[in-house]
Biopython code that builds the backbone (N, CA, C, O; Angstrom):
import numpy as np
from Bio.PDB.StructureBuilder import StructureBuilder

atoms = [
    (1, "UNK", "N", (93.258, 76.078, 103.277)),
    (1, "UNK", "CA", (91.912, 76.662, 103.204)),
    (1, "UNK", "C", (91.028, 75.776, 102.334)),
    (1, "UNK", "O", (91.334, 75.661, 101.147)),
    (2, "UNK", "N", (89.732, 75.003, 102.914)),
    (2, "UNK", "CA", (89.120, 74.454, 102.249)),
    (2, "UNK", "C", (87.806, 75.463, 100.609)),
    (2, "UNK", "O", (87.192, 76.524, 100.498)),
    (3, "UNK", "N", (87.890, 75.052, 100.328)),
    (3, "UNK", "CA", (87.360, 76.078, 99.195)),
    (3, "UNK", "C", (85.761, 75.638, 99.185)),
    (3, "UNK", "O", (84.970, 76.581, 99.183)),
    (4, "UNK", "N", (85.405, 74.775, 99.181)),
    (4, "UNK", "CA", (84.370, 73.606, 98.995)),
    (4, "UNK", "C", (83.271, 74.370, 100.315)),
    (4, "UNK", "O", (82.075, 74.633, 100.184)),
    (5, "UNK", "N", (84.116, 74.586, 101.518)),
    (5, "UNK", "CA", (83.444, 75.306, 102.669)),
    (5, "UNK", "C", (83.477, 76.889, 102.644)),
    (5, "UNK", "O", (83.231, 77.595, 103.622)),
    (6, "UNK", "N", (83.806, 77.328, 101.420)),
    (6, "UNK", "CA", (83.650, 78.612, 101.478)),
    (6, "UNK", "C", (81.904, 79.621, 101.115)),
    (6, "UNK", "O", (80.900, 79.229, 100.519)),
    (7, "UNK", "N", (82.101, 80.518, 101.558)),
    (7, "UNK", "CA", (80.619, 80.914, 100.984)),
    (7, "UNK", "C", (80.729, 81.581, 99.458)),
    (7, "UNK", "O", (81.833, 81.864, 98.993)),
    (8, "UNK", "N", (79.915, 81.730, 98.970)),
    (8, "UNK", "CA", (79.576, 82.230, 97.038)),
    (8, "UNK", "C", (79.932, 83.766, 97.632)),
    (8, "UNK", "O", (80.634, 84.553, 96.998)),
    (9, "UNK", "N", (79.432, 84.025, 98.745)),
    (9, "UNK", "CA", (80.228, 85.595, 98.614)),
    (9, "UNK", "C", (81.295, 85.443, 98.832)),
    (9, "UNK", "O", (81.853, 86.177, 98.016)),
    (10, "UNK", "N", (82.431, 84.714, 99.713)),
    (10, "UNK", "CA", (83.697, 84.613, 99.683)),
    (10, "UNK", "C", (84.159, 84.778, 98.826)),
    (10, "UNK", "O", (84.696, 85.802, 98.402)),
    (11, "UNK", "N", (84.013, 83.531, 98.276)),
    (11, "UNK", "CA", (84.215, 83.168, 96.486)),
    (11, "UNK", "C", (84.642, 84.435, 95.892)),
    (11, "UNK", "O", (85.747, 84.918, 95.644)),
    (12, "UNK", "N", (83.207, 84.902, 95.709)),
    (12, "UNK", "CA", (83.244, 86.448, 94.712)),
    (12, "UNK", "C", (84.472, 87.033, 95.226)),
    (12, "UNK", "O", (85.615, 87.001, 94.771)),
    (13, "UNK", "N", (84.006, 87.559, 96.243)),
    (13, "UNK", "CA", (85.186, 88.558, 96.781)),
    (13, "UNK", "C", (86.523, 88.373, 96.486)),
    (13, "UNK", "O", (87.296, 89.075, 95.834)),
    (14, "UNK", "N", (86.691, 87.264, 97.097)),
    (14, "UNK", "CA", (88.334, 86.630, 96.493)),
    (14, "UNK", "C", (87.864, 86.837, 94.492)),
    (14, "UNK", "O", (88.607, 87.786, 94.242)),
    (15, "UNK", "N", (87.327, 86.597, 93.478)),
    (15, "UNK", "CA", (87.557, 86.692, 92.059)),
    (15, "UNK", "C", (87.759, 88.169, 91.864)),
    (15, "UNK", "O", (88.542, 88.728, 91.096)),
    (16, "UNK", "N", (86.935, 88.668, 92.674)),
    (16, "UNK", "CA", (86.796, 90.610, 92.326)),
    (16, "UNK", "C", (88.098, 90.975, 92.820)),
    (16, "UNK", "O", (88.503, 91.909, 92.128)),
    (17, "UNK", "N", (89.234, 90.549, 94.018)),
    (17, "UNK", "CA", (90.405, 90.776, 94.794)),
    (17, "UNK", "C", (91.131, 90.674, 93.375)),
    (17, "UNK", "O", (91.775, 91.627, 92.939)),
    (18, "UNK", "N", (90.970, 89.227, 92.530)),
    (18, "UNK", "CA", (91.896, 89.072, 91.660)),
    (18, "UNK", "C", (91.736, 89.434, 90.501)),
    (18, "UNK", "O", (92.693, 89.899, 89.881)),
    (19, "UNK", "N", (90.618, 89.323, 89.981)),
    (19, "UNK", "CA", (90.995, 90.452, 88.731)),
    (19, "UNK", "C", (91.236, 92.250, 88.955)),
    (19, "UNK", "O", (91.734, 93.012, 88.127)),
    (20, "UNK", "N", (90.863, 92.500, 89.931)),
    (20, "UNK", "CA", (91.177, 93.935, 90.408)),
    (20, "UNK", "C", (92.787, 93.450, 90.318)),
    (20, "UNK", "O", (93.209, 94.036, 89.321)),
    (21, "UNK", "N", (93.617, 92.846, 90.753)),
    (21, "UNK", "CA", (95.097, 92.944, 90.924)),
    (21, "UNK", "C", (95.678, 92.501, 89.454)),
    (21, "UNK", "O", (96.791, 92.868, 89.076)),
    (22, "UNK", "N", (94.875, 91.735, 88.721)),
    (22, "UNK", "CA", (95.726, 91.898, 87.146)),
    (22, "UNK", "C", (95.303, 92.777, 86.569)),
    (22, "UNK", "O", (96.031, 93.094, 85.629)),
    (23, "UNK", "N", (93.571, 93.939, 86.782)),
    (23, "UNK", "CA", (94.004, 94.601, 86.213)),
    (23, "UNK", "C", (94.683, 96.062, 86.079)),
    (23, "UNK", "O", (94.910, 96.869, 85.178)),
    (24, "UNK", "N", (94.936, 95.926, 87.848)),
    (24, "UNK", "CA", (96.116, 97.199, 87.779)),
    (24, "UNK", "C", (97.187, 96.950, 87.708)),
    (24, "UNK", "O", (97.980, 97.887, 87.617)),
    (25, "UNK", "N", (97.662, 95.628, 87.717)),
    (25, "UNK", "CA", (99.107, 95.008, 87.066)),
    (25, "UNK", "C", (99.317, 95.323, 85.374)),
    (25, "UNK", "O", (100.342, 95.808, 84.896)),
    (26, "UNK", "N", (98.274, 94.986, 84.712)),
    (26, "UNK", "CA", (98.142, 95.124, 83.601)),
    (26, "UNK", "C", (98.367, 97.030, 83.167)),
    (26, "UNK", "O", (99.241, 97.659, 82.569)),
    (27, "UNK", "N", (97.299, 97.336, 83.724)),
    (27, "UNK", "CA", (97.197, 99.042, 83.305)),
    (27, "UNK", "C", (99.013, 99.224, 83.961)),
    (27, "UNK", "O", (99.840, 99.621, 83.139)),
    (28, "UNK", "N", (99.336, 99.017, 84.931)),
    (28, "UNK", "CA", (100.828, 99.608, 85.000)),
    (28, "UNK", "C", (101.869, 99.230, 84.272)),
    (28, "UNK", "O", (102.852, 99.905, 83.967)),
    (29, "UNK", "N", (101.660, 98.295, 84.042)),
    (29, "UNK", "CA", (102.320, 97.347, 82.589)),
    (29, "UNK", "C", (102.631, 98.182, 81.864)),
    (29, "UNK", "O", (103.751, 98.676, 81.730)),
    (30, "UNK", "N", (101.055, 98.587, 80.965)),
    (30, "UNK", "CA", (101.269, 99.297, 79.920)),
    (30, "UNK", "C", (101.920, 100.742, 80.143)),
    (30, "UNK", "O", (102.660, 101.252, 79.301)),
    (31, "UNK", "N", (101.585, 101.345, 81.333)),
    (31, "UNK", "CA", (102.185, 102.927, 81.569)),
    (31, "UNK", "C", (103.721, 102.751, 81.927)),
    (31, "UNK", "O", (104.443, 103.748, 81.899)),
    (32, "UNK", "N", (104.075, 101.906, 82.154)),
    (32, "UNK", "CA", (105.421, 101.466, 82.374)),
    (32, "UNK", "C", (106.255, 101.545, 80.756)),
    (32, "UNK", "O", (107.334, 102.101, 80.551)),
    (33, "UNK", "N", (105.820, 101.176, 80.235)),
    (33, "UNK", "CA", (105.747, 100.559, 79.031)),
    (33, "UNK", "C", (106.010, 101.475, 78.039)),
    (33, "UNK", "O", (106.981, 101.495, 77.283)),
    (34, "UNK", "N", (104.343, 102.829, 78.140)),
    (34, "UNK", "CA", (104.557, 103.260, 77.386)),
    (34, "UNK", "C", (105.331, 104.789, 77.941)),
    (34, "UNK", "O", (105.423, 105.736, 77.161)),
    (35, "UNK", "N", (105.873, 104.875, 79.421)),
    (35, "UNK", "CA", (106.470, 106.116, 79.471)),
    (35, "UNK", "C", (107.703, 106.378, 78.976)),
    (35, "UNK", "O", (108.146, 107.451, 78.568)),
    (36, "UNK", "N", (108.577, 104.597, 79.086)),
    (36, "UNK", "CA", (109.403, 104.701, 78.271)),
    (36, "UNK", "C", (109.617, 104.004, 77.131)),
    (36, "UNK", "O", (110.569, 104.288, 76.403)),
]
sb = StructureBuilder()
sb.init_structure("model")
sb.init_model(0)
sb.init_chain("A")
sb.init_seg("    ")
for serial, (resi, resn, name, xyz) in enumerate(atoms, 1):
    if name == "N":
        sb.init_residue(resn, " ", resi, " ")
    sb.init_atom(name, np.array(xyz, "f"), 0.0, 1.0, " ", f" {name:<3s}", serial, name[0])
structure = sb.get_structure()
């Protein structure tokens, strides 16, 4: 996938995809964490 040919909304979308996924990695982390 060329990146260079992508559009600024692509872009976004894909950054918003990935911090949305660390930060419900993260929040389950911690509930993981702290149930036990």
């Amino acid at each position: 996938m060329n990146l260079s040919a992508m559009s600024p909304e692509g872009a976004f979308n894909w950054l918003m995809i990935s911090i949305g996924l660390l930060v419900v990695l993260t929040i389950g982390l911690f509930y993981y964490a702290g149930f036990f």
